[in-house]
N, C-alpha and C positions, 0 to 999 in steps of 0.2 A: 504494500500500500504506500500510496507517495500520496501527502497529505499537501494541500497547494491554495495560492490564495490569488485570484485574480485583480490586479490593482489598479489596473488603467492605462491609456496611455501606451498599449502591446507589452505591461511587465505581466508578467507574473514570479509571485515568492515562491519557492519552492521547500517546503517550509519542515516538514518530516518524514523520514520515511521508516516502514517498518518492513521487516522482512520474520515472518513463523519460524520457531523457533526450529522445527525439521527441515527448513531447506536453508539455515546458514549454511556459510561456508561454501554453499556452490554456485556463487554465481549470480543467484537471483536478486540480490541489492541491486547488481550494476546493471544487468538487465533488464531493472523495470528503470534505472536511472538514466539510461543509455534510449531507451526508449519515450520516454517524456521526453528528453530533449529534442528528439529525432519528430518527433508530434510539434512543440515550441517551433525548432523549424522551420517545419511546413507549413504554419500556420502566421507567422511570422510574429509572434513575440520572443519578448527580450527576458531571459530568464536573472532573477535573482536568486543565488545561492543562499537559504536561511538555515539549511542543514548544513552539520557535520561532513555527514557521509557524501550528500550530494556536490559541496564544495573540493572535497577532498577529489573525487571522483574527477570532475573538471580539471584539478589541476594535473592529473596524469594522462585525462585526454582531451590534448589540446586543440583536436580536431572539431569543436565543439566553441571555439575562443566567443566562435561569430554568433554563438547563441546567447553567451554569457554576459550577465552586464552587473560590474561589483559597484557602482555607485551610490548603493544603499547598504546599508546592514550587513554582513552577512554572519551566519553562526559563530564564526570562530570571536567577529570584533562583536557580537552581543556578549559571550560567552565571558567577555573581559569586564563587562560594566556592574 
């Protein structure tokens, strides 16, 4: 489950995601994360990273840059306040 908040303006937050507790470990975080982006996209909004995992994810695949937009928030700098 990728939990998400549409904000206006082509962003959306991308705000948490959950993965069952039987299919960590394979894959399925990045797959459903790899997959909203791929939807983001297509559809031509600008994602902000509010997760952890989703932020994290972005920065090892950069093929995604053009989706990405950090001038809001994102988990790690909320995580510091």
């Amino acid at each position: 489950m990728l939990e998400y908040t549409l904000v206006g303006n082509g962003d959306i937050w991308f705000e948490h995601t959950h993965v069952p507790v039987m299919l960590r470990g394979q894959g399925a975080g990045a797959a459903l994360v790899r997959a909203a982006l791929l939807k983001a996209r297509e559809l031509g909004w600008r994602v902000i990273p509010r997760c952890a995992f989703v932020a994290d994810y972005v920065q090892r695949h950069p093929e995604f840059a053009d989706v990405i937009h950090f001038d809001r928030p994102t988990a790690s700098s909320l995580a510091t306040k």
